[in-house]
ChimeraX commands (.cxc) that place a marker at each C-alpha (Angstrom):
marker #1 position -14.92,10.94,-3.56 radius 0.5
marker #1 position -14.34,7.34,-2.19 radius 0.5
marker #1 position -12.27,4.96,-4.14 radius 0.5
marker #1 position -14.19,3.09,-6.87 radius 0.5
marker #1 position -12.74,0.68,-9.23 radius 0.5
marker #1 position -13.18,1.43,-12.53 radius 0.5
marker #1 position -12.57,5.03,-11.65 radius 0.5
marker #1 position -9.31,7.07,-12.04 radius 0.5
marker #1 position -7.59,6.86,-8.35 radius 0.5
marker #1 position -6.97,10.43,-6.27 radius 0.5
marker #1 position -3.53,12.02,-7.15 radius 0.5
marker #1 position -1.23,11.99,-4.43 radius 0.5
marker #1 position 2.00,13.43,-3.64 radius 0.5
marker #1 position 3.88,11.82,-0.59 radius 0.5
marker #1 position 7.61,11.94,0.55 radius 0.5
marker #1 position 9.33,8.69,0.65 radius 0.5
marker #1 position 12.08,7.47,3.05 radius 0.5
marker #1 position 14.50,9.72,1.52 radius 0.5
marker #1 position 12.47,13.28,1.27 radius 0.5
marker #1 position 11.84,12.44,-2.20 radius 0.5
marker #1 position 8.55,13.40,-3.44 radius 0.5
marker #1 position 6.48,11.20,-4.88 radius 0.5
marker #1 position 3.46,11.46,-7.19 radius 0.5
marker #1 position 0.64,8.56,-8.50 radius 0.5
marker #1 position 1.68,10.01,-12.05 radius 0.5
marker #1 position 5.22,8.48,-11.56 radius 0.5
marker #1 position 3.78,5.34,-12.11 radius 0.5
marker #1 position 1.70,5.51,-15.26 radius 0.5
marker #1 position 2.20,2.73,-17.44 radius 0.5
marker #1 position 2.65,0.38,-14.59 radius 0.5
marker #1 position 0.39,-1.37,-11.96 radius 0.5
marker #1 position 0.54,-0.27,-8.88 radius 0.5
marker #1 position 0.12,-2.04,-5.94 radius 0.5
marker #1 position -0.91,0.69,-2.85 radius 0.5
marker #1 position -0.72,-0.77,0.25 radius 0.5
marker #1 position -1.71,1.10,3.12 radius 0.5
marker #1 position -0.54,-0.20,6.66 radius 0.5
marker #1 position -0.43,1.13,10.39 radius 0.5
marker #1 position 3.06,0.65,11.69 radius 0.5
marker #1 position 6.70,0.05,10.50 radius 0.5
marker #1 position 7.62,-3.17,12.10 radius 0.5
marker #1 position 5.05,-4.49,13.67 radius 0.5
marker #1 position 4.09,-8.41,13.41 radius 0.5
marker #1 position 0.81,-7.75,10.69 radius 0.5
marker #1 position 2.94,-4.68,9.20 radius 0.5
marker #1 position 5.80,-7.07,9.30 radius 0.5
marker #1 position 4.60,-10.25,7.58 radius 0.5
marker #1 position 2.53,-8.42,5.08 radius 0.5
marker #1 position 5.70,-6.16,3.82 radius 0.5
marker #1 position 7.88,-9.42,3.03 radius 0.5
marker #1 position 4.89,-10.97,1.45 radius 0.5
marker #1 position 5.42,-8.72,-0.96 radius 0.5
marker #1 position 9.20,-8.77,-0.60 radius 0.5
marker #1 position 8.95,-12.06,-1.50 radius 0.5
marker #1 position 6.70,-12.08,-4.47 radius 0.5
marker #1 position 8.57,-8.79,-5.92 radius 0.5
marker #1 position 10.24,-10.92,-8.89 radius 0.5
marker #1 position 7.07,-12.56,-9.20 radius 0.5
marker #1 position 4.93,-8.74,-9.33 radius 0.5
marker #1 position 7.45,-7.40,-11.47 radius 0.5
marker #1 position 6.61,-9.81,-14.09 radius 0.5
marker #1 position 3.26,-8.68,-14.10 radius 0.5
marker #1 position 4.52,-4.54,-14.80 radius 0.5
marker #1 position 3.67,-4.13,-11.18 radius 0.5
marker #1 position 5.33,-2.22,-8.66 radius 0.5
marker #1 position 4.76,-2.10,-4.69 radius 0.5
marker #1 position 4.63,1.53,-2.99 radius 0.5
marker #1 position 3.70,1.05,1.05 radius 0.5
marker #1 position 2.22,3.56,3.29 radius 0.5
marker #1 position 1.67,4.49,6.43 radius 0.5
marker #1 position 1.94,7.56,9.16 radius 0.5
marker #1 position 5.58,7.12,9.92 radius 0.5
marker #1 position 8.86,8.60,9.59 radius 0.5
marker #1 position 11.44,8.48,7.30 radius 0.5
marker #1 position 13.84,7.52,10.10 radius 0.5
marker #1 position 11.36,4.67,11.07 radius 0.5
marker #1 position 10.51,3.85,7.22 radius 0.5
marker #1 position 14.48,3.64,6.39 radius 0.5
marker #1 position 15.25,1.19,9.65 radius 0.5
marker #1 position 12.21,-0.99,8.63 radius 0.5
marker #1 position 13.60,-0.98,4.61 radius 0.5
marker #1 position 16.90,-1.76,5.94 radius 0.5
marker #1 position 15.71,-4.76,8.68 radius 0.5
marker #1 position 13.90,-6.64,6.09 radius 0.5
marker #1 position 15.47,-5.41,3.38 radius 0.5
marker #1 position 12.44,-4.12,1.14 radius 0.5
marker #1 position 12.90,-3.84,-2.59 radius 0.5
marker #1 position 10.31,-1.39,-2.55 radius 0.5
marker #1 position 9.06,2.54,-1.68 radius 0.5
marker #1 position 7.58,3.55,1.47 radius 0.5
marker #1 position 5.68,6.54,2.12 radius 0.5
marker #1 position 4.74,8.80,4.47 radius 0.5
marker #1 position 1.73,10.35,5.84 radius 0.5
marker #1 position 2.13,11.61,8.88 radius 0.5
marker #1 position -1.45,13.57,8.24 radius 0.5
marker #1 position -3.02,10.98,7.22 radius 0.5
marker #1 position -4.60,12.86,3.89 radius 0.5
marker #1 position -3.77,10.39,1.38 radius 0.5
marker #1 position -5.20,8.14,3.99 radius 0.5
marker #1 position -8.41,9.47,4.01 radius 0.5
marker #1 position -8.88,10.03,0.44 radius 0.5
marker #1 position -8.20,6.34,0.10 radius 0.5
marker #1 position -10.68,5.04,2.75 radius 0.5
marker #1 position -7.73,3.73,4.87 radius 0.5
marker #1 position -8.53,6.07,7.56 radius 0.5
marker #1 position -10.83,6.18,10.09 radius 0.5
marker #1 position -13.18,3.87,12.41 radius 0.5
marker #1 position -12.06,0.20,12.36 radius 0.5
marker #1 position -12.82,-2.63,15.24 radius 0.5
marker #1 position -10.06,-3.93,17.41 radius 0.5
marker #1 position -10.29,-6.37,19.28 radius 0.5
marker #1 position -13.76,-5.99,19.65 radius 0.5
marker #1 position -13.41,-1.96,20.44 radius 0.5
marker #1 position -14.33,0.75,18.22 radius 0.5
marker #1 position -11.04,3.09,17.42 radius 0.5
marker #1 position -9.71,5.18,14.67 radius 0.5
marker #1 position -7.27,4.29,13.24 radius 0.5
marker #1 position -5.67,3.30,10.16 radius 0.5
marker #1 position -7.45,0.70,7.98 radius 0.5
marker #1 position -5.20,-2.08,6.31 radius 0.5
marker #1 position -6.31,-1.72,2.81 radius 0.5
marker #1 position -4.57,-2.24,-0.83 radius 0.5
marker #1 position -5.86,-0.48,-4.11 radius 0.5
marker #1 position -4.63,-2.10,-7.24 radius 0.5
marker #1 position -4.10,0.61,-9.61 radius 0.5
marker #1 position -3.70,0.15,-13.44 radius 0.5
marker #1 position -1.15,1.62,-15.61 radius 0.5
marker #1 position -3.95,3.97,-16.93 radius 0.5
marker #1 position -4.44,5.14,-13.44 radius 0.5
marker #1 position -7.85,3.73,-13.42 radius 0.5
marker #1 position -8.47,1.22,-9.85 radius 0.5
marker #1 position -8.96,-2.19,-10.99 radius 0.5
marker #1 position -9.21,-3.47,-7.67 radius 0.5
marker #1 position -9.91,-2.02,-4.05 radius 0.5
marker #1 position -9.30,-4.66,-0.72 radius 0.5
marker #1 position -11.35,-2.16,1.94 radius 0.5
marker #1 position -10.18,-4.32,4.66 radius 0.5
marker #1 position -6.77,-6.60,4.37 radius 0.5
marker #1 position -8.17,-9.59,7.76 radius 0.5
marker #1 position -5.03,-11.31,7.16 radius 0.5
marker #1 position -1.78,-9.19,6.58 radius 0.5
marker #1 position 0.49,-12.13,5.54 radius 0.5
marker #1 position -1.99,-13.95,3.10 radius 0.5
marker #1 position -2.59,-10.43,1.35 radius 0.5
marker #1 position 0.03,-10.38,-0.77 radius 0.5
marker #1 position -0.47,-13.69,-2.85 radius 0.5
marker #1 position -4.04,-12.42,-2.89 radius 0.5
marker #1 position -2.64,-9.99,-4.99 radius 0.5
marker #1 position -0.48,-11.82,-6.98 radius 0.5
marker #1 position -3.25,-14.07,-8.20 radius 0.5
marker #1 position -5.47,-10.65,-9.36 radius 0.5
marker #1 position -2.92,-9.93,-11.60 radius 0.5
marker #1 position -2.28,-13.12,-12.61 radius 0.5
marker #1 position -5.49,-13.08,-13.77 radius 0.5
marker #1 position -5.30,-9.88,-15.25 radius 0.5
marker #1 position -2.51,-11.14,-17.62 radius 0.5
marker link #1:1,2 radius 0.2
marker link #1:2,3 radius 0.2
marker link #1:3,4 radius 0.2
marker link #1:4,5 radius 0.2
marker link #1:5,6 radius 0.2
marker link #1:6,7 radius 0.2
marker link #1:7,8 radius 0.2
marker link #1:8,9 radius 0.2
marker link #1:9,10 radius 0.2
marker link #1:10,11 radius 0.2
marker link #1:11,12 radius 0.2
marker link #1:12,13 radius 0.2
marker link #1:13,14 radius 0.2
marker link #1:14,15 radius 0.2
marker link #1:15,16 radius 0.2
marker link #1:16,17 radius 0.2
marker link #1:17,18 radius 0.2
marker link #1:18,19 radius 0.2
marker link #1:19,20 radius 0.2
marker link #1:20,21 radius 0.2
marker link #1:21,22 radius 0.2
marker link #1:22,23 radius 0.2
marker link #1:23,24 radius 0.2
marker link #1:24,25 radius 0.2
marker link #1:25,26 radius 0.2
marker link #1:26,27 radius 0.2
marker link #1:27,28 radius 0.2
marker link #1:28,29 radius 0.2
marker link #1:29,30 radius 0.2
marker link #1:30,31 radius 0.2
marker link #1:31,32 radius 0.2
marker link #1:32,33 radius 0.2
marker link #1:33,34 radius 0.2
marker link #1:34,35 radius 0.2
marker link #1:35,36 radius 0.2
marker link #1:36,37 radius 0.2
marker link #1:37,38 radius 0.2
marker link #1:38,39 radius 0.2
marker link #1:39,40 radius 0.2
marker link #1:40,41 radius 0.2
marker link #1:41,42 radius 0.2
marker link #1:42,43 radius 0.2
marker link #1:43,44 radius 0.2
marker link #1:44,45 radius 0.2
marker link #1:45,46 radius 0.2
marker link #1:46,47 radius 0.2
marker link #1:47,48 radius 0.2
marker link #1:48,49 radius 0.2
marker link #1:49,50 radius 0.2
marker link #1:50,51 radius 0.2
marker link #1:51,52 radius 0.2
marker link #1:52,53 radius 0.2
marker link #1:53,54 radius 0.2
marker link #1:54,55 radius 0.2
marker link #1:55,56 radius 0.2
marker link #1:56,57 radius 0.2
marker link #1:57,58 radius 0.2
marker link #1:58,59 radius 0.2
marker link #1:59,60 radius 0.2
marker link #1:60,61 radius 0.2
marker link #1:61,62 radius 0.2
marker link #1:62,63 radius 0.2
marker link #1:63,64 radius 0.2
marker link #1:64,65 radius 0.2
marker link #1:65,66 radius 0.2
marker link #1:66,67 radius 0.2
marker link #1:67,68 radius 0.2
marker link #1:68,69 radius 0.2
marker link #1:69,70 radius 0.2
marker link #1:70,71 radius 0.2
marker link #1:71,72 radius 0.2
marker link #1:72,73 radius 0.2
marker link #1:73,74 radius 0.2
marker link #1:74,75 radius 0.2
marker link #1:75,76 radius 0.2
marker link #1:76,77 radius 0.2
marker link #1:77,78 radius 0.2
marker link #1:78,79 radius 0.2
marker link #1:79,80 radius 0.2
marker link #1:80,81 radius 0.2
marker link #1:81,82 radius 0.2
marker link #1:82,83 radius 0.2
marker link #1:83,84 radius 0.2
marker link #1:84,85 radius 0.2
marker link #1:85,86 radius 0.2
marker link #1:86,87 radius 0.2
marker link #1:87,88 radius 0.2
marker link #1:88,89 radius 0.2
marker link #1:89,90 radius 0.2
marker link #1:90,91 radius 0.2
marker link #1:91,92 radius 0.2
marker link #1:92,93 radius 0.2
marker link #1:93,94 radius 0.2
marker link #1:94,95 radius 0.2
marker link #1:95,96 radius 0.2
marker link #1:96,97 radius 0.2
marker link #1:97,98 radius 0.2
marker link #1:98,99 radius 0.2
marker link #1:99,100 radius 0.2
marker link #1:100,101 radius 0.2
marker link #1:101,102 radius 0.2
marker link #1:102,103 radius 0.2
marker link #1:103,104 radius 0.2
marker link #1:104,105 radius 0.2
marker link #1:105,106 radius 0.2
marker link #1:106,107 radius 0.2
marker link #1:107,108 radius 0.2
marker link #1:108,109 radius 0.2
marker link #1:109,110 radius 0.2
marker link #1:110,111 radius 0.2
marker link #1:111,112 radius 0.2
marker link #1:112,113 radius 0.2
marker link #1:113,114 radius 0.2
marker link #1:114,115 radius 0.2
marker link #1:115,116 radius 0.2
marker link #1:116,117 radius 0.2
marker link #1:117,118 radius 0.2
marker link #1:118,119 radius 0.2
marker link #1:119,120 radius 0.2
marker link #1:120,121 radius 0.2
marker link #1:121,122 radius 0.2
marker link #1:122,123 radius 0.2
marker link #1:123,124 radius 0.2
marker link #1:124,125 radius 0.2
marker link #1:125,126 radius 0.2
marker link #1:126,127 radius 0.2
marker link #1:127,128 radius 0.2
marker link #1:128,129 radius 0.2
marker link #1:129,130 radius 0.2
marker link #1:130,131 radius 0.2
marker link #1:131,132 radius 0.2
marker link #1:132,133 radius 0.2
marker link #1:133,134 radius 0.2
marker link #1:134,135 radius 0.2
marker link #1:135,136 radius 0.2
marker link #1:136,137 radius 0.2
marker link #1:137,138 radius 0.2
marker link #1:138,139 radius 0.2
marker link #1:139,140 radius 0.2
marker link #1:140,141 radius 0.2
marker link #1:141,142 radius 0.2
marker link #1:142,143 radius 0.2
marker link #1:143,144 radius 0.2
marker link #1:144,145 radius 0.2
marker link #1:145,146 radius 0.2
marker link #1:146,147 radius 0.2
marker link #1:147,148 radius 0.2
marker link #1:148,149 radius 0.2
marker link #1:149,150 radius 0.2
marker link #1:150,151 radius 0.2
marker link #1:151,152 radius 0.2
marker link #1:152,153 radius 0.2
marker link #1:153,154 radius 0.2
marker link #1:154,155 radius 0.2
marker link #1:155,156 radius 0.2
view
């Protein structure tokens, strides 16, 4: 089933940059922020990921906390913590399940060609687990973040 707000979001259990697992239910009782991208250190990946970096005293006010995700490694999600210095988790999906269940996988148009691929996306997720709000497509990477800010400013 698709992600719908208003609806509980799909479990998920990813490793992090350290082989840690993690689970969705690790964060109950906060907001979370789910942010799925395509590619450690990249210039989109890149601007959107210290967005957030730099609105993380600012999200943390609002009970919210920031997990990332994309297909890479551990090795590449620990370089790209380390570069920018990222206050938050990184997952990965190298299989691109968590992905799919989330609608960040699959056709997208780049540059004018059809690919597959994965689909810059963000779901906000309450801390009841519930989705309060789902951004299908993220058009620009560094303006996302604020975006985000504001819905939970609004929230309260």
């Amino acid at each position: 089933m698709p992600v719908q707000e208003g609806r509980k979001a799909p479990a998920f259990t990813l490793s992090d940059t350290h082989g840690e697992k993690v689970k969705l239910s690790d964060f109950a009782g906060r907001n979370l922020v789910l942010y799925f991208y395509p590619r450690d250190d990249t210039p989109g990946c890149t601007k959107e990921a210290c967005g957030f970096r730099d609105r993380w005293d600012e999200l943390q006010d609002h009970n919210a906390v920031v997990v990332g995700v994309s297909p890479d490694s551990p090795e590449s999600h620990q370089r790209f913590t380390a570069k920018y210095e990222l206050p938050f988790t990184l997952l990965c999906d190298p299989g691109k399940k968590m992905m799919e269940r989330y609608g960040a996988w699959g056709e997208k148009n780049m540059y004018g060609r059809k690919t597959v691929g994965v689909i810059r996306s963000t779901v906000l997720i309450g801390p009841d687990g519930k989705v309060l709000k789902h951004w299908r497509k993220v058009p620009k990477a560094e303006a996302h973040p604020q975006k985000v800010l504001e819905v939970l400013q609004e929230l309260g």
